[in-house]
N, C-alpha and C positions, 0 to 999 in steps of 0.2 A: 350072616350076610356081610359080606365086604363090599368096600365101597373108599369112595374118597373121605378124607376127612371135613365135617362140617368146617368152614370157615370162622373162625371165634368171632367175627364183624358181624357173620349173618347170627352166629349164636345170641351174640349180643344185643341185637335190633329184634330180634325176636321178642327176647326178656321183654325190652322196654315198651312193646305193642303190648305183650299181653299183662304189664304194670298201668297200662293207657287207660283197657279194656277195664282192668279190674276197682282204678282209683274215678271212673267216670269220665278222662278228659277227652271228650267227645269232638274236640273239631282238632286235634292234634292228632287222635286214632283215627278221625278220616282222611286227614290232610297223607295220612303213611297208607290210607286204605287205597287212594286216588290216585296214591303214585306209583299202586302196582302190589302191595303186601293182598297178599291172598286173604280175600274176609271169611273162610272156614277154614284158616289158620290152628293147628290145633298142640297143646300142648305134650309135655311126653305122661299126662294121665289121661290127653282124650278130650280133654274142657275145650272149646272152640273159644272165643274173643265172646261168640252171644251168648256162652252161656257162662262165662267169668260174667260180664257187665250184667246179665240178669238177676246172679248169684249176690254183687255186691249192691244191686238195688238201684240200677240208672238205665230208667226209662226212656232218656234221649239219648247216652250210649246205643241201648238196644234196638233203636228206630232208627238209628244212623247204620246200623249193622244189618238191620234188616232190610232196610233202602236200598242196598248195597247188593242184597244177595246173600246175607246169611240164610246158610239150611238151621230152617228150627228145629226139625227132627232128629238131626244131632245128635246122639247120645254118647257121652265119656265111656269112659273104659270100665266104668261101675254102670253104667247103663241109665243113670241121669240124664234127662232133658234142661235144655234152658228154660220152659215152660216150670217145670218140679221143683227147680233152684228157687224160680221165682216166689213158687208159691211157698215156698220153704219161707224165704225169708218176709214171709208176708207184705209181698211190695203189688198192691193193687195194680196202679197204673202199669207197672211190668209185664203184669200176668195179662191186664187187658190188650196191649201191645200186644204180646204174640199171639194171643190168642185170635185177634184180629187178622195178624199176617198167618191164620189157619193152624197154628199149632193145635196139636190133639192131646188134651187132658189124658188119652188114655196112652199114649206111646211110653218107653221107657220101663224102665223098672228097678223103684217103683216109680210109678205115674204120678202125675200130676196129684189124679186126682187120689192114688193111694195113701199120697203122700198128706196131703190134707186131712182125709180120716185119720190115717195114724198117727198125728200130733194133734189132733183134737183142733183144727183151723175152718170153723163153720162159716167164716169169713170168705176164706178161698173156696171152700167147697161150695158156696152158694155162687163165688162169682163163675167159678169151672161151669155151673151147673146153669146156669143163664145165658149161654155161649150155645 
């Protein structure tokens, strides 16, 4: 596919959204969310802004993304959810967050909730399981 060349300004604002996204700083990634940066922004393996901030464990990130209009359904280019990251990196409040905003333990693959069986997270798995 040809095309114009990305602009190295917009390559570069992008970086630093999705460095926002993934370091937690939540009212500086709204402040770029509010002035028009697309909130299912996604990068070149697929990760959207909600599921770096779910992955790196920021629950008010991820409430601010999802306020906004993050799709949680989401999945990366490995077929990863925001929900699955979450539970991966055992972040309760995370995973209660989207699960809240409807995300489905089962989407993805693996899911959520496979993902929790197969590292042994009966923590996550109970809370998937309570939902």
């Amino acid at each position: 596919m040809t095309g114009e060349p990305i602009d190295p300004g917009v390559i570069e604002l992008a970086g630093r959204v999705f460095d926002l996204a993934r370091g937690g700083r939540t009212e500086e990634l709204a402040a770029y969310l509010d002035a028009g940066v697309p909130v299912n922004l996604t990068n070149d393996k697929g990760d959207t802004l909600l599921i770096l901030a779910a992955y790196h464990g920021h629950p008010e990130t991820v409430a601010a993304l999802l306020d906004r209009g993050a799709d949680h359904s989401r999945a990366n280019d490995r077929g990863q959810t925001a929900l699955a990251a979450a539970v991966f990196r055992q972040s309760s409040e995370t995973v209660s967050r989207l699960l809240e905003a409807g995300a489905d333990p089962d989407a993805g693959a693996p899911s959520a909730r496979a993902t929790a069986v197969f590292f042994e997270l009966p923590a996550m798995a109970e809370l998937l399981e309570a939902r």
